[in-house]
C-alpha positions in Angstrom: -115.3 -133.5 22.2 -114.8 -134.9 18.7 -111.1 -133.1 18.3 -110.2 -134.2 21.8 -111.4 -138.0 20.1 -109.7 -137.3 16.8 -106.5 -136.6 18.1 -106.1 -138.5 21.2 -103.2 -141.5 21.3 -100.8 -141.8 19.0 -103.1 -143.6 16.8 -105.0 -140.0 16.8 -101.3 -138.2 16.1 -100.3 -141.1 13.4 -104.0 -139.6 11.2 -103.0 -136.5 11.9 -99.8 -136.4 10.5 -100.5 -138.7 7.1 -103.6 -136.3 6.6 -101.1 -133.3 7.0 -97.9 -135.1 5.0 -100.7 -135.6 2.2 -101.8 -132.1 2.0 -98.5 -130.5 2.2 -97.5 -133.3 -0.7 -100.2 -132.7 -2.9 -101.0 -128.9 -3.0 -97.4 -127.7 -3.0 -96.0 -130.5 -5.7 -93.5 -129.1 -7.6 -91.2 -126.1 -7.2 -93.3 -123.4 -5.8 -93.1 -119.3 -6.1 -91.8 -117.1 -3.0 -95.4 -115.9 -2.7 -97.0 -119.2 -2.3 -93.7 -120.9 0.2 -94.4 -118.1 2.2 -98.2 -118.7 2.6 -97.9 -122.6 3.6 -95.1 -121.3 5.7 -97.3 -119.4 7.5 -100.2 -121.9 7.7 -98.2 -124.4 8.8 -96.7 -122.1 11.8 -100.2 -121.2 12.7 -101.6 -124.8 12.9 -98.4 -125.7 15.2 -99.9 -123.4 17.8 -103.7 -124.3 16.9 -102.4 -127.7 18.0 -100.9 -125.8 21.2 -103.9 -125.1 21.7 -105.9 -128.2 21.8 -103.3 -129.6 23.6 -104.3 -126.9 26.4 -107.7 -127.6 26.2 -108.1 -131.6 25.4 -104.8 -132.6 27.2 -106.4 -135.1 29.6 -107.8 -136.6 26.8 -105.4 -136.7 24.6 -103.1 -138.7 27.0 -104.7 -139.9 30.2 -102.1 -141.4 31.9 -99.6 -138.1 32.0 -98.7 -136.3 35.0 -98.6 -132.8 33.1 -101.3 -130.4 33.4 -102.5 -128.9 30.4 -100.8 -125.9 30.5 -97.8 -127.8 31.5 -98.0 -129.5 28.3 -98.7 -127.2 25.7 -95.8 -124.9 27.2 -93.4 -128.3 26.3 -95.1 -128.9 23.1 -94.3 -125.3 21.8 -91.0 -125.4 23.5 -90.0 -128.2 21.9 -91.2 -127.5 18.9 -89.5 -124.3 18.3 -86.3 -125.9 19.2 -86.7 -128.4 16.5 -87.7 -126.1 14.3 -84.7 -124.1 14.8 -82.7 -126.7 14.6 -84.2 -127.7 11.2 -83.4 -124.4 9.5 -79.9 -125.6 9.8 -80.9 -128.7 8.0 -82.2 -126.7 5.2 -78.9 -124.8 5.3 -77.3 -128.5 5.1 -79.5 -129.2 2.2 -78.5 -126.4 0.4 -75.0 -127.4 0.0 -75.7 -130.7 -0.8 -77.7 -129.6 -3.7 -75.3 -127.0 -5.1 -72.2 -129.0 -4.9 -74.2 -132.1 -6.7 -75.3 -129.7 -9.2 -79.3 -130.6 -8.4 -82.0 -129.3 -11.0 -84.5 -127.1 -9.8 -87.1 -129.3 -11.1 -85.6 -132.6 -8.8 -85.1 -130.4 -5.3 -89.1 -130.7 -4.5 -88.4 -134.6 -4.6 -85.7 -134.6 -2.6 -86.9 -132.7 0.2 -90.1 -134.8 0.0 -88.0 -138.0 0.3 -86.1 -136.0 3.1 -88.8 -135.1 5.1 -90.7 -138.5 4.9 -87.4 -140.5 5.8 -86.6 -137.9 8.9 -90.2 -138.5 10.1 -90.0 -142.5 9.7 -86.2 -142.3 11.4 -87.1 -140.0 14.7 -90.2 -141.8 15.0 -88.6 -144.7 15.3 -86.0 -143.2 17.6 -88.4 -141.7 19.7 -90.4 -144.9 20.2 -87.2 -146.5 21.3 -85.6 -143.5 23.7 -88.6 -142.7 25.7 -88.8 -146.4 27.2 -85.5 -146.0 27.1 -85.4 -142.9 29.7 -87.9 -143.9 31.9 -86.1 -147.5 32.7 -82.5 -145.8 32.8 -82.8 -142.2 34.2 -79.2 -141.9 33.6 -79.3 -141.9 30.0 -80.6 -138.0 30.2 -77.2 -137.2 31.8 -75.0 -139.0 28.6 -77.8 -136.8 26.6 -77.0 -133.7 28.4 -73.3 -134.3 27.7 -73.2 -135.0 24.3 -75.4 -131.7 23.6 -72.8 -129.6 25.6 -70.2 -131.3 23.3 -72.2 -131.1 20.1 -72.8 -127.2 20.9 -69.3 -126.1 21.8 -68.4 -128.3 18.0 -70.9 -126.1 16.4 -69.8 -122.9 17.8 -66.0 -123.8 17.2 -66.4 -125.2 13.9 -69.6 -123.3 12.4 -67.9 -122.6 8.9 -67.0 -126.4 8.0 -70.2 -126.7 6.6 -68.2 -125.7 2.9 -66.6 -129.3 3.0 -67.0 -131.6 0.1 -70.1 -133.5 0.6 -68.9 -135.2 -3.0 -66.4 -137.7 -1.2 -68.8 -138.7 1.6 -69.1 -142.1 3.2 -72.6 -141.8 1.5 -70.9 -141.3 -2.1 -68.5 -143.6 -2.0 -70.9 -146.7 -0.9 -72.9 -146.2 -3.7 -70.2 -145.9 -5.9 -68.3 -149.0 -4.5 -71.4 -151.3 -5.0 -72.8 -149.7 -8.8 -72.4 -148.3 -11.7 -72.9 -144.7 -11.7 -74.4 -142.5 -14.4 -72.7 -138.8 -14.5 -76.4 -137.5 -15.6 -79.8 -136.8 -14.3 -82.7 -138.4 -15.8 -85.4 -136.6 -14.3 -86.7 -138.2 -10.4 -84.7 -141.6 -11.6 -82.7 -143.2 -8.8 -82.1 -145.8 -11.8 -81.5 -146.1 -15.3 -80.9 -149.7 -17.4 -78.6 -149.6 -20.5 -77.2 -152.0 -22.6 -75.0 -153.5 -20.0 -77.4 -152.9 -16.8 -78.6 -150.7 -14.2 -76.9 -148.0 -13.3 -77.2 -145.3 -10.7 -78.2 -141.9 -11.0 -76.8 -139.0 -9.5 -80.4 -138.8 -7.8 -79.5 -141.8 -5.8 -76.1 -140.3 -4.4 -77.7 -137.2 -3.3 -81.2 -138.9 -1.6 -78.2 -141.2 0.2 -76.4 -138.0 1.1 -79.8 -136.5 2.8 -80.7 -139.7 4.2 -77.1 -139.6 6.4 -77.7 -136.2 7.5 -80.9 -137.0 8.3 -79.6 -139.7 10.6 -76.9 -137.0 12.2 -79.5 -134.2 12.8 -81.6 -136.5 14.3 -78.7 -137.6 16.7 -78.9 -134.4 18.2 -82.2 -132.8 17.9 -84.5 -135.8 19.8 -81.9 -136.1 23.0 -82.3 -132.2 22.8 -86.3 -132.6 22.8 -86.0 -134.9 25.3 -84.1 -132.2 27.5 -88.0 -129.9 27.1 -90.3 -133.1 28.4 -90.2 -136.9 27.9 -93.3 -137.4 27.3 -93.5 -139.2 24.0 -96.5 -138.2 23.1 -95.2 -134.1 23.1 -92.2 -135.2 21.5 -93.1 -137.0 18.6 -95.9 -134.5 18.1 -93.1 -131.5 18.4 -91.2 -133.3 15.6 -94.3 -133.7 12.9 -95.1 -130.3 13.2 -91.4 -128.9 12.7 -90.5 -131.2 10.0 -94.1 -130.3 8.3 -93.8 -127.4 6.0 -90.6 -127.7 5.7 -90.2 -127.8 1.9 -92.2 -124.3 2.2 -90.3 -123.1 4.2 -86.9 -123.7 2.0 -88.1 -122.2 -1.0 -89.3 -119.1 1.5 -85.1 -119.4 2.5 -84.0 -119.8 -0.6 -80.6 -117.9 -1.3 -81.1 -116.3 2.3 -79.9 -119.0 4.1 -76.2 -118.0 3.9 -77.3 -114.5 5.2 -77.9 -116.0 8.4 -74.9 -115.3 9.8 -75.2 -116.4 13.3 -77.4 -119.1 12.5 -74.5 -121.8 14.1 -73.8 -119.5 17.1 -77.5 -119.1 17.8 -78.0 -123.0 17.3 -75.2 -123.6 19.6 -75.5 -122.0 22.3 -79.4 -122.9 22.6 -77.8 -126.9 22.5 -75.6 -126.2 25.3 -78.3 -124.5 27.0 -80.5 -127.6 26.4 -77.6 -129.9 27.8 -77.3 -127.9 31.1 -80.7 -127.9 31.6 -81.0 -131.7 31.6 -77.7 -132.1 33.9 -79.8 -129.9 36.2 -83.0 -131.8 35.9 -83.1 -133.4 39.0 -81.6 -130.7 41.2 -82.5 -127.8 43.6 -81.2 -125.6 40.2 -83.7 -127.6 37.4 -85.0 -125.0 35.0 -88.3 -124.8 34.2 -89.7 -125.4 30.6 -91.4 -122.1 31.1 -88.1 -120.1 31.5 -86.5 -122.7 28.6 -89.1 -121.6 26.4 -88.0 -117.7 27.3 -84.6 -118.1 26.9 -85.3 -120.4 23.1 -87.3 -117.4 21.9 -84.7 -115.0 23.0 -81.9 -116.8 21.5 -83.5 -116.7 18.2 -84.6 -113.2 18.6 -80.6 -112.2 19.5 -79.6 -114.1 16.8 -81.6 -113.4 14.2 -81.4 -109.4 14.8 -77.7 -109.9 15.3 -77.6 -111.5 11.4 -79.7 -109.1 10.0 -77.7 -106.2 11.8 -74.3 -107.4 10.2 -75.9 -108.1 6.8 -76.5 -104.7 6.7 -73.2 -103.5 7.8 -71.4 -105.5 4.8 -74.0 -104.1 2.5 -73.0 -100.2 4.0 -69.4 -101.3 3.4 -70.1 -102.1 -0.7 -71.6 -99.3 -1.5 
């Protein structure tokens, strides 16, 4: 009974996820080794479905007011957390580029995913507190969701190799720019540095900008696609900690793999289409369960990940 007391409410959730954020800050500061990325990576998977797993058995504790039975509920929670998780590999894969075309250190990327993370927690937290009220006073909102992930999908699967545009002349860039004085140099985790004239900016503070907009646009379509799984807040927000957790582990597990993955985009969006039709189908004889969304989420990533992995080793056949 004391877990079901722990982690009931949000209030419950909100401990939960500053005692998590904290340990996942302070035991993997710094840049980490393969061996270690891979361990957290792991732990961090495993207590995702721990969590599963108290949601089965404390559910009407946890929130006593929902209409989901307990199995009903932990079915959404993992289904919607594995769709966010999927959908933040392709952040990492985002992140990636950034840092290589702004020519990061090695030593500054554990910041930046730190400030990364944290602001992506504080923004879909936000945008989760304000869509689920949202969605249960206008139904029809799901509808304009299930749209726009249709639309977002069929983008991604037309235009999966644009990622290789210049994120060096973004909006993001250029406001900085505009408004200070830029430094061409790092100076360790410094956003700022003072000389004789005055403060300048860093290149630190271009690329934390440049995360903090792509954090806004991933967010713009991974919580409508959450909110496709269940709307209840409660799973959604939880479904977001626990995908976004871990997942500075989980790039420096990536690392230089991420551009092996090469039907990451395909994979990613079909599974957003898939999302979208299943929330212009919600209310009709032809809804789809979250049970057979959960099937078809783990299938897509199996298909896709196999399918990557098979062609990787086709073009390494071909150079020998």
């Amino acid at each position: 009974m004391f877990l079901s007391e722990l982690f009931s409410g949000y209030q419950g959730l909100v401990f939960l996820t500053l005692l998590m954020l904290g340990i996942d800050l302070l035991l993997t500061r710094g840049r980490i080794s393969f061996r270690s990325a891979a361990a957290w990576s792991v732990f961090w998977f495993s207590l995702a479905f721990l969590f599963a797993g108290a949601i089965y058995l404390f559910w009407p504790e946890m929130s006593p007011t929902s209409p989901l039975s307990s199995s009903e509920a932990s079915t959404a929670f993992i289904t919607g957390y594995l769709l966010e998780k999927s959908l933040s590999v392709d952040n990492l894969f985002v992140f990636a580029l950034i840092f290589a075309q702004f020519n990061v250190p090695d030593k500054n990327v554990p910041r930046i995913l730190m400030l990364g993370i944290v602001g992506a927690l504080v923004l879909r937290g936000i945008m989760i507190s304000v869509g689920a009220p949202l969605i249960a006073q206008f139904h029809m909102i799901l509808y304009l969701f299930g749209f726009f992930l249709i639309w977002t999908g069929v983008q991604m699967w037309r235009q999966h190799d644009q990622e290789s545009s210049s994120f060096s002349d973004s909006f993001a860039v250029r406001l900085v720019k505009k408004f200070m004085r830029f430094s061409p140099d790092y100076h360790g985790n410094k956003l700022f540095i003072r000389d004789n004239i005055g403060i300048l900016a860093t290149p630190m503070l271009v690329v934390v900008t440049v995360i903090a907009m792509t954090d806004v646009m991933f967010a713009l379509d991974s919580i409508p696609a959450i909110f496709a799984v269940t709307q209840e807040a409660y799973l959604v927000l939880a479904a977001n900690v626990f995908a976004l957790l871990g997942l500075r582990s989980l790039y420096f597990v990536l690392g230089g793999m991420l551009s092996k993955f090469a039907y990451l985009h395909h994979t990613l969006a079909f599974m957003l289409c898939f999302i979208g039709t299943k929330m212009l189908l919600i209310d009709t004889p032809f809804a789809i369960a979250t049970s057979v969304s959960l099937g078809v989420i783990l299938a897509s990533l199996a298909v896709g990940i196999g399918a990557s992995i098979w062609k990787q080793h086709q073009l390494e056949k071909t150079t020998l």
